[in-house]
N, C-alpha and C positions, 0 to 999 in steps of 0.2 A: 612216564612223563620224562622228557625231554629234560637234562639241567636245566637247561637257560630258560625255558618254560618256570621254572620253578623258581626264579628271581621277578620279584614286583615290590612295589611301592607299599607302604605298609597301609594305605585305605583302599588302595587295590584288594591285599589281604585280609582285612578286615569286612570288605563285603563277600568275598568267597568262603568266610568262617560263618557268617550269619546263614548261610544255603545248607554249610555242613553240619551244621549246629540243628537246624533244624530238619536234618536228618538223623539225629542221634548220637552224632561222631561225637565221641569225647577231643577235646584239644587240648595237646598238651606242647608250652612253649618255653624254650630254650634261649638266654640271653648271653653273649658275650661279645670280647674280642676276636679269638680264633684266627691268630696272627699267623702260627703255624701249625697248620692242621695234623694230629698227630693220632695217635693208638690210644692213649687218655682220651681224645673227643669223640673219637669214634665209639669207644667204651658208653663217654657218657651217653652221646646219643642214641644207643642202643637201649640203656639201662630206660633213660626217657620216654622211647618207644612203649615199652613195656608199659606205660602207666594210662596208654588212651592209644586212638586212632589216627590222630593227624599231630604228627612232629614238625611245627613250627617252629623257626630257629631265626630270630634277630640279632643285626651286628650293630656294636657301636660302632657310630660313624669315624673316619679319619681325625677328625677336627677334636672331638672330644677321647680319644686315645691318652691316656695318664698312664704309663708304660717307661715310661723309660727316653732318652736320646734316640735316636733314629728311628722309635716306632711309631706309627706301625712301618712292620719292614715293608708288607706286602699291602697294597690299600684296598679302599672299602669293594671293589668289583673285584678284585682277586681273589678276597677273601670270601664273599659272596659265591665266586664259581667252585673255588673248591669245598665250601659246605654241600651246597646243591648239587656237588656230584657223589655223595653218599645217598645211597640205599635208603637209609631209616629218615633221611628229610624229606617231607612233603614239599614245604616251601620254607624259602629266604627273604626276607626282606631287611636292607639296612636302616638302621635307627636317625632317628632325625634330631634326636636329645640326648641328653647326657646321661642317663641315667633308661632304664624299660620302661618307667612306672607308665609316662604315655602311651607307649604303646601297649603297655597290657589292660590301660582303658580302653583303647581302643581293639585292640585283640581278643580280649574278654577270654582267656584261657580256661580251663577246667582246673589243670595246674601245671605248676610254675616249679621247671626242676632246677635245680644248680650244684654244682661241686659239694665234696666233700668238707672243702677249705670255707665254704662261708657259713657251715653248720653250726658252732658254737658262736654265739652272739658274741664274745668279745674280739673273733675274728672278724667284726662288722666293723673296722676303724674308721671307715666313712659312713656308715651311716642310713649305707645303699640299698642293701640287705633290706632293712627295717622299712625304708618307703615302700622296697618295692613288693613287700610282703601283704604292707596294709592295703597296698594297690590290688593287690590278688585277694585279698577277704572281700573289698570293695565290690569288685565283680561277682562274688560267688566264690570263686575259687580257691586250689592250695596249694602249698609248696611241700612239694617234695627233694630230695635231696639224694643221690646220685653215689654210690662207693665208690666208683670207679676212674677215677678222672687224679691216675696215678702220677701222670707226666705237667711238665709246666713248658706253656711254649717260650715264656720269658726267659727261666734256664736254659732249656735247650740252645734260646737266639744267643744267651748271653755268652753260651760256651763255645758255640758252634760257629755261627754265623759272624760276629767282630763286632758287635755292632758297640762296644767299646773298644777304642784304642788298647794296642797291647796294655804301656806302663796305666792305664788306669785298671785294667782286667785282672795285672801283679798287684796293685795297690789295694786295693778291692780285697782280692782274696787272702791279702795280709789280715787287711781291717777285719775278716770277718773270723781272722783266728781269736783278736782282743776283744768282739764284742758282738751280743746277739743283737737281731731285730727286736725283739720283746722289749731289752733293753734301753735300747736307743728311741723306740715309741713309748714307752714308760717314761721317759725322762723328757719327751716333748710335752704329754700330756701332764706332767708335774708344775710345767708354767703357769698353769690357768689360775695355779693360786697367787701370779706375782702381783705385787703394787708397781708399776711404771712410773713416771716420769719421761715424756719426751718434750725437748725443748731444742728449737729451732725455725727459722723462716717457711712459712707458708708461702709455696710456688704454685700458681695455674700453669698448668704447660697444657699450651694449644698447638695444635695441629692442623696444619692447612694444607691438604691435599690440592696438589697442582699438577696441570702437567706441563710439563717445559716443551715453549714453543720456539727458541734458540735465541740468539741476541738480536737486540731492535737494529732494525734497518736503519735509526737514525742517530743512535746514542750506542756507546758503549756499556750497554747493560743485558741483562741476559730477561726472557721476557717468560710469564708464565699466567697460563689460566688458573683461574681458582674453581677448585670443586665441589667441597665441603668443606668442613670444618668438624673438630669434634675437644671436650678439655678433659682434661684430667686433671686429680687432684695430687701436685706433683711436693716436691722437697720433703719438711717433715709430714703434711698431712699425708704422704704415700709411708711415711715411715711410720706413723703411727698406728694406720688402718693392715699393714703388717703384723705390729706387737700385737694391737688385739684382736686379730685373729687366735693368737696364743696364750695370751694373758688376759689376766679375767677385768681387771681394772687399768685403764691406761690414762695419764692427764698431760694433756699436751699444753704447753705453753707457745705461743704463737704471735706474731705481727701481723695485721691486716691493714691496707693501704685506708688512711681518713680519707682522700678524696671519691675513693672506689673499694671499699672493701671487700665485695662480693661475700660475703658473708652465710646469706639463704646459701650459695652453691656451697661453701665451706661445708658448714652444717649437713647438708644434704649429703654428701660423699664423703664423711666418716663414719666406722661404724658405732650402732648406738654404745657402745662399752667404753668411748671414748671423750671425755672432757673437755673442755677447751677454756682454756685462758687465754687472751690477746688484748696487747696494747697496738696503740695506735701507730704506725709508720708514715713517712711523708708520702704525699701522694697517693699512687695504688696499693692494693695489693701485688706483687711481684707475681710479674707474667715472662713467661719463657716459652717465645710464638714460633713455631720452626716449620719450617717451609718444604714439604713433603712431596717426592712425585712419587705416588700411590700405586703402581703396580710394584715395585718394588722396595718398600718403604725405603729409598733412598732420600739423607736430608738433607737439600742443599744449601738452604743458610737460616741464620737463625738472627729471632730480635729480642732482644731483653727492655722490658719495662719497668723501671724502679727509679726510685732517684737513690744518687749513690752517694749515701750518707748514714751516720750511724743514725738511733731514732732518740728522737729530744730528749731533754733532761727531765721531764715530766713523764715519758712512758718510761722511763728509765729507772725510776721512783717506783711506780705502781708494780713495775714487774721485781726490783728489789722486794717492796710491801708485800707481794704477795710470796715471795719466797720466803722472808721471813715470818710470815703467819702460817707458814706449816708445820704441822702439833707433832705429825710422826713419819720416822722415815722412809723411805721409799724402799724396795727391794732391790730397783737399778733405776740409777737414773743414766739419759740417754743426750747426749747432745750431738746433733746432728747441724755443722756447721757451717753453710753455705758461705762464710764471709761477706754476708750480706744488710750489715748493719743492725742486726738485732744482738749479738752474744759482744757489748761493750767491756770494758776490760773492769769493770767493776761490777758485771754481772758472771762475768768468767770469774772472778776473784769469789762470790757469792757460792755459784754451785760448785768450785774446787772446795769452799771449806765446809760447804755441809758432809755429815753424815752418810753414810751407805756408799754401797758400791757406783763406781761414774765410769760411763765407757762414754767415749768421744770419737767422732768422725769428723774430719775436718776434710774441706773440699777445694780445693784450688781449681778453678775455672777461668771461662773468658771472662765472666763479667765481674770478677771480682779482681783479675789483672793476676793473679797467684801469690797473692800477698797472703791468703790465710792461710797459713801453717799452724799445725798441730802442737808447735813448740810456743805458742803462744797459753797452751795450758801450763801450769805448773805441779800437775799432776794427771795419774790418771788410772784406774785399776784395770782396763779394757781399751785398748787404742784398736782403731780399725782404717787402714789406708788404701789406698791403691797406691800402683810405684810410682808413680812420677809425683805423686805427694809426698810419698816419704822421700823420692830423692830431691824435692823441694824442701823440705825439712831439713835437708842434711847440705844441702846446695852442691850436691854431688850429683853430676849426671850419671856418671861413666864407674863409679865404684860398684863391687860385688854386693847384689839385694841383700845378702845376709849380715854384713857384715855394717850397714844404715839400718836394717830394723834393729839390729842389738844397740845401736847406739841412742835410737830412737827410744826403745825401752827402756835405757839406763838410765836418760832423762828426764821423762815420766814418771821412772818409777813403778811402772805396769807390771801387775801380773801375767799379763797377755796381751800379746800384740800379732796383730796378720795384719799382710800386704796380700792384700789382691791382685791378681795378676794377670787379668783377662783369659786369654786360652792357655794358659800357662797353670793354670790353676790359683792356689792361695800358698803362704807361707806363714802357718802359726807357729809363734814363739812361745815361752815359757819362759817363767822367771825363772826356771831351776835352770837353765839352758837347754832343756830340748825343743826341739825344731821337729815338723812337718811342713814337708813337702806334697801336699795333696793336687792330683790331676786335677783339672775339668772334668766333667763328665757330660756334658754336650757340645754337637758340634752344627748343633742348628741355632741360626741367630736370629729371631727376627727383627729384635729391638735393643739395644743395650743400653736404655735411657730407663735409670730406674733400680737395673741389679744391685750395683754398689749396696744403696739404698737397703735394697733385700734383705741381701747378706747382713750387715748389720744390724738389720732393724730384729733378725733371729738371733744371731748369734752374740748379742751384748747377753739379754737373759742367760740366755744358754753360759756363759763363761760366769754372771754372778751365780748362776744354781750352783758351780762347782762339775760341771761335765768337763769330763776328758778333752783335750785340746784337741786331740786325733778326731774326739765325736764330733767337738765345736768345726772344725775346719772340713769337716767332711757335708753335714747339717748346712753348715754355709755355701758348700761349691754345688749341693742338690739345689737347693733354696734358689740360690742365680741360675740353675738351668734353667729352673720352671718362671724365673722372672725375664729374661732372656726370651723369651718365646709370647711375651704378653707385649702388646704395643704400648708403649708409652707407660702410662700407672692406671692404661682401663680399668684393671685389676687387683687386688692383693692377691699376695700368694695364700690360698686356702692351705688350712692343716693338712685335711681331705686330699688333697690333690699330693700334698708335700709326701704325708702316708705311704701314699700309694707310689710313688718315686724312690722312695727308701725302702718299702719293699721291693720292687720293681732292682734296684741296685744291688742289694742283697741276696737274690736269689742263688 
């Protein structure tokens, strides 16, 4: 058979399996990436062979790729023709999900081989393993499992290919003389037992997909169709639905608009492990509407909905009341601080004097005029900025970053302090005085409404557990890749996904 004969749609293949099936053929299918096809796949899919008659071999699709920055190198038809032109594959088809388990219902295998690497179940960090196993008992079927599959293509791309910038590839290979992958997954999975605390303004950010149809023939204004529309659940509830991802218990304290509070969507788009306290705000809830032409998610301007005020003396009270009725403390509490009339200066005075560790992120934007600064805490055990916040803070444009985040921490009083620094990477400090300088490690953007957020919303815990600042600052520039690459806050970043990017790095 022809390669390219040997590429079809996967209910293409599943009725050409129901013919061979009832011929006697045993099926035996094969799931991966196979980014770059090497002497390891070849291996495997020989070993495969071995177990039946027709070697089936599905690819995840481009879109759900959790690999790394630039991958996949090669996409889903390339990768496609070079399985199908080995010997031992019957047929290819690419995966249409994130995971096999669909398509081994619909496949209906005999069984189901894979690497050596996913054989001990604590190598299942995602999870993947276990669906897609119970998916193969489902059918009938079994998994077998493969010695051979000596080579990794992620190595091989990471070493060979570039697909990290040099100083991140030197930076990388430093980090991995100070610290193992077990390690650093051990110490993700160690959150699940925190108590959180996040407290901050609830944002809807909407999205209006347009396309620009140039400026009006009769006005001095620029004119645009509307497409859709889509919201997310943006400010702290994107930071919240972050933490618990990681952490087992999370209680967000919150503001929702009395005239429009949206509340049912609130609710709806947090995960269940997550709390909510909210007093009442003038007006809506804060909406942040930004005006999108959609083939390129380029934004060309944006509307805020809020009225621009702190919130009365009455939710003022109740959100005091209910901080003081807390019996025991928190593991980290989180303020995440739009300057958007919720964090009054006698509830800043409140969470500065409780208990437990406080990591703060302060946000100066448009619609807050850049009035809130960080220096408005008078403490802090974890600060988190981006630069042009901290050199807000410092009212220095033009001074050297390192030498305003030490200033910024002496202020504070922070154990730890990073700047953010977009492609630039992060700069985590330490109260002993060390400093890292950690790269980026992606150079694909599709969204960068959101990352900040990320970063923080991981790395507050991460710095109360007591992780290494090299691991915090590393843990956080992964975190903003994979949030970097998600429109808007459709998403949290998954453990799962995070996992497999930190493998993916370390290789």
């Amino acid at each position: 058979m022809d390669s390219a004969d040997k590429i079809c749609l996967v209910e293409e293949l599943a009725e050409e399996l129901v013919a061979l099936r009832s011929q006697g053929k045993t099926i035996v299918q094969c799931h991966g990436v196979f980014d770059l096809v090497h002497v390891g796949h070849i291996r495997h899919f020989q070993a495969a062979r071995q177990h039946g008659d027709v070697l089936v071999v599905t690819l995840t699709p481009d879109r759900w790729v959790a690999k790394g920055p630039g991958r996949p190198v090669f996409n889903e038809r390339l990768r496609a023709e070079a399985v199908a032109a080995l010997a031992d594959v019957d047929y290819v088809a690419v995966n249409r999900w994130p995971t096999a388990v669909e398509a081994i219902h619909r496949l209906r295998p005999h069984v189901y081989c894979k690497g050596p690497d996913y054989e001990a179940p604590e190598a299942d960090l995602t999870g993947v393993i276990a669906l897609e196993a119970q998916a193969v008992q489902a059918v009938g079927g079994r998994i077998e499992f493969t010695d051979d599959l000596a080579f990794s293509s992620t190595a091989l791309l990471n070493e060979f290919y570039g697909v990290y910038p040099e100083e991140a590839r030197r930076w990388l290979a430093a980090f991995k003389t100070r610290h193992t992958l077990d390690g650093i997954l051990g110490g993700l999975e160690a959150l699940n037992a925190l108590r959180v605390l996040v407290v901050g303004e609830a944002i809807l950010d909407e999205y209006h997909y347009c396309a620009p149809l140039g400026k009006s023939p009769k006005e001095a204004i620029v004119s645009v169709r509307h497409l859709r529309e889509e919201t997310f659940a943006g400010g702290a509830l994107a930071c919240a639905n972050h933490v618990a991802g990681f952490c087992g218990q999370v209680d967000l304290v919150t503001c929702l608009g009395e005239a429009d509070p949206r509340e049912a969507f609130v609710r709806e788009h947090l995960r269940p492990n997550v709390r909510v306290f909210s007093v009442p705000r003038p007006g809506s809830t804060i909406i942040k509407r930004r005006y999108v032409w959609e083939p390129f998610l380029v934004k060309m301007f944006e509307v805020a909905f809020f009225e621009d005020q702190p919130i009365s003396p009455g939710a003022q009270e109740a959100l005091l009341g209910f901080l003081r009725g807390l019996t025991s403390p928190y593991d980290v509490m989180m303020i995440v601080d739009y300057g958007h009339g919720l964090l009054t200066a006698p509830i800043v005075e409140a969470l500065t004097a409780m208990p437990g560790p406080l990591a703060v992120n302060t946000q100066a934007n448009s619609a807050n005029l850049g009035y809130n600064v960080v220096t408005k805490y008078p403490r802090a055990d974890y600060v988190c900025l981006d630069e042009p916040e901290a050199r807000l803070a410092r009212q220095d444009r033009w001074g050297p970053i390192e030498a305003l985040a030490e200033d910024v921490q002496r202020q504070l009083d922070a154990a730890a302090l990073v700047v953010t620094r977009g492609h630039l990477g992060s700069l985590v400090c330490g109260e002993d005085g060390s400093r890292w300088e950690i790269p980026a490690f992606s150079r694909e953007v599709v969204d960068r409404v959101g990352a900040g957020d990320a970063y923080f919303s991981l790395t507050a815990p991460c710095v109360a557990v007591g992780m290494p600042l090299d691991v915090v600052g590393f843990l956080g520039n992964a975190v903003g890749a994979l949030a970097v690459k998600i429109v808007g806050n459709r998403t949290p970043v998954e453990p799962a996904a995070l996992a497999a990017f930190v493998r993916a790095l370390l290789k």
